[in-house]
Every structure is written in C-alpha cells, then in structure tokens.
C-alpha angles and dihedrals in degrees: 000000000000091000095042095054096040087053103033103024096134086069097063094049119091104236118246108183093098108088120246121253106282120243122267116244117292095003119114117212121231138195124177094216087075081066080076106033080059092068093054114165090033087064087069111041131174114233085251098052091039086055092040097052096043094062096043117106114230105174095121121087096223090056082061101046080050102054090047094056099047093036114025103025096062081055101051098045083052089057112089111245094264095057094048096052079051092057093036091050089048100048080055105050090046098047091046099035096056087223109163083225083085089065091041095083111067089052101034085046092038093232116170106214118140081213134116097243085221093063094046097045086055095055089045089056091050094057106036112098125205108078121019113245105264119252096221130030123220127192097210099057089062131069122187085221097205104188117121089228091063093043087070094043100107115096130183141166122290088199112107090210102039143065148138108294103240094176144048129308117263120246089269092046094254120135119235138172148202117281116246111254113270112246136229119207143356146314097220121189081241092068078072098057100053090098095040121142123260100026112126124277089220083070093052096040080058093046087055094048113029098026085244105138123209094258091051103265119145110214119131129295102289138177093282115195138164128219111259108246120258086040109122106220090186080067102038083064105056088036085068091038097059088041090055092046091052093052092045119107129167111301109348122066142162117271092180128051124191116180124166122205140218095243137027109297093180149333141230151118130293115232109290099002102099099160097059114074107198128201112235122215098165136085131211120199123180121186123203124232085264092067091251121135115241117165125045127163153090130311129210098178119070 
C-alpha cells in the first residue's frame, strides 16, 4: 500500500477543482472550518508558544480583547474582502444558531486557549470591522455549504507587510495595518511526526484527554490521531504543497488546505473521548507566513 500511494496518491484524493454550487440570492454561505482559518497564527503554534498559551489565564474579558487584537485581528486585515464577509457571516451563523461546530475548533485546530469559544468568538465579532452583527438572526439567510471545494475558498495575503485594508484611511490617506504577532520559538522538523504511524495508541488516548501530546509537549486535550500505516508522509507533504502552489496567485494564496479521501487516512480520538476510536479521511494542512508547511495530519471532525 506504501508504494501504491506514494506513486499513485492523486487517485485517492477527491478532487476539488470543480466550484462549488454558488449561493442563492440573499443567502451567505457558512463553514465552520473558517472558525479556524480566523485565528490564524494560533492554528500553528511553536512548542514554546503551545506551552505558553495553555497556562495563560484568559477570564477577563480585556486579556481577550488583547489577545484578539495582537493575534486574530493581523489575520483578518490580510483576508480579501471576500474572504473576510465569509468569516464574518460564519462567526454569525455559529454564535446565533447554538451548532456544536462552534465548539469543534480549539480541539480539531489544536488551539490551546483556556477560553469558552463562544466567548471568544463574541468579542471577535465585536471587534471585527467590515459588516455590523446582524440584530436579528435569521435561519434562512444562512447555508452550512458542505462541499470540499467551498471549505478552501478564503484567500489572504503571504506578504508579511501587506494586506487588504479592512479599516479606515490615516490622516495622510496611506493604508496601514496592524503588525503580525511576534513569535516565540521554532518550527522543528519534529512538529511534523506527532501524528506519525505506529506510535501507541496509549500516547494519543493521553493527547485527547490530558493535552500531552506523544513527543512530550503539554498543550490542552486535542483531537490526537495517528497516520494510518502504508500512508507515505513524505508524500502527503508534497501532495499539500503542490496543492498550495496551484492555488497560489500574486499576491493572494491559501493558508489552509482541507482535502478528503476515498479511503481511511488515520485514526484517532477526539478530545476527551478515549473509548471511541474514529477513523479519519480528511487532511489538514496549515502553511506558515513564510510560505512552510507546518501542520500536516487527519482529521475526525468535518
């Protein structure tokens, strides 16, 4: 099986060049995984950072707004504009509509935050510009859009310095925006080979419900799985890389891949279900500002 997907790997993926179906009328569509693709630099943590943020208390409500403006906020100004009304639409739907999806993010990301995601998401939305909140929501006017195509359709800028201007003017008419969050650590080849086939199941059951994660890392309880054996990493990797490159144009580009395959890439737990042991045919894969891959593994929750 090894040789076959590292040969023939394009054949397992379900393809996702066709677009997806476009909205009706006066209907925004939503998908939760843009709950994710919001928090940008927080989805791709170093070991430093991971260990740094989990032990941080965030119960007021000023070290979240703090956190939002140094961490989330450089993201968002970086999405099109586009991209930016999708995420805003979709932080809506998922905070009025009570969907578990909302709670789906800090464990399926891996994101080490000691805060409700609905709390979070609130003060995001305050804070976010673009489009006001809505007054009223209304179920009609949202659709979960579930097709793999619409899941990859949020864009932003690679440049560390540039962006789409998602606020007012300065006083001299120039555009500026906020600085990317300066980071603490390194990216090690490791970070790669958490997920990696043939490791215990024991160390992943511990992952999902302590947060220690199978090199030794303490973050919070995660989604924890393992590649499936006979899949070629080596070509799992390029597979997203060539993906990225041929979704890449001057000067906007995908910092978040989803693909699903035809047949069980992994398996694993999700946080703080060690009993149940899921199979996993989906792929994340999450590239730095830098244009590096640095995540790379299954998914159980889509």
């Amino acid at each position: 099986m090894a040789g076959l997907f590292k040969r023939s790997w394009e054949k397992f993926v379900d393809w996702m060049d066709l677009p997806p179906p476009k909205p009706k009328p006066g209907v925004a569509d939503v998908h939760w995984e843009f709950l994710g693709d919001i928090l940008g630099e927080l989805t791709c943590l170093t070991d430093r950072e991971t260990a740094l943020f989990a032990q941080t208390d965030f119960s007021s409500t000023e070290k979240i707004r703090e956190l939002v403006n140094q961490w989330v906020l450089p993201t968002f100004e970086r999405f099109t504009p586009t991209s930016q009304t999708r995420i805003l639409h979709t932080i809506d739907f998922y905070l009025a509509s009570g969907s578990p999806k909302l709670d789906w993010v800090f464990p399926s990301f891996g994101i080490p935050l000691n805060i409700p995601p609905y709390r979070l998401f609130t003060i995001i939305r305050e804070i976010l510009p673009v489009i006001p909140t809505p007054k009223r929501f209304d179920t009609a006017k949202y659709h979960e859009n579930t097709h793999q195509s619409f899941s990859n359709t949020l864009f932003s800028k690679w440049e560390n310095h540039g962006g789409f201007y998602a606020g007012c003017p300065d006083s001299d008419d120039t555009k500026t925006f906020t600085p990317m969050p300066r980071r603490k650590g390194l990216f090690l080849p490791c970070n790669l080979e958490r997920h990696r086939a043939g490791q215990d199941l024991s160390l992943f059951r511990t992952w999902c419900e302590t947060g220690m994660a199978p090199d030794g890392v303490q973050g919070l309880p995660m989604d924890a799985i393992r590649w499936r054996k006979g899949i070629d990493i080596e070509s799992m990797h390029n597979l997203g890389m060539d993906r990225f490159m041929r979704q890449y144009s001057q000067p906007v580009g995908v910092k978040r891949l989803t693909m699903r395959f035809k047949q069980a890439v992994g398996e694993g737990y999700m946080a703080g279900n060690p009993d149940r042991l899921i199979e996993a045919f989906h792929v994340r894969f999450i590239i730095d500002r830098l244009g590096f891959l640095v995540r790379c593994y299954p998914l159980i929750r889509i």
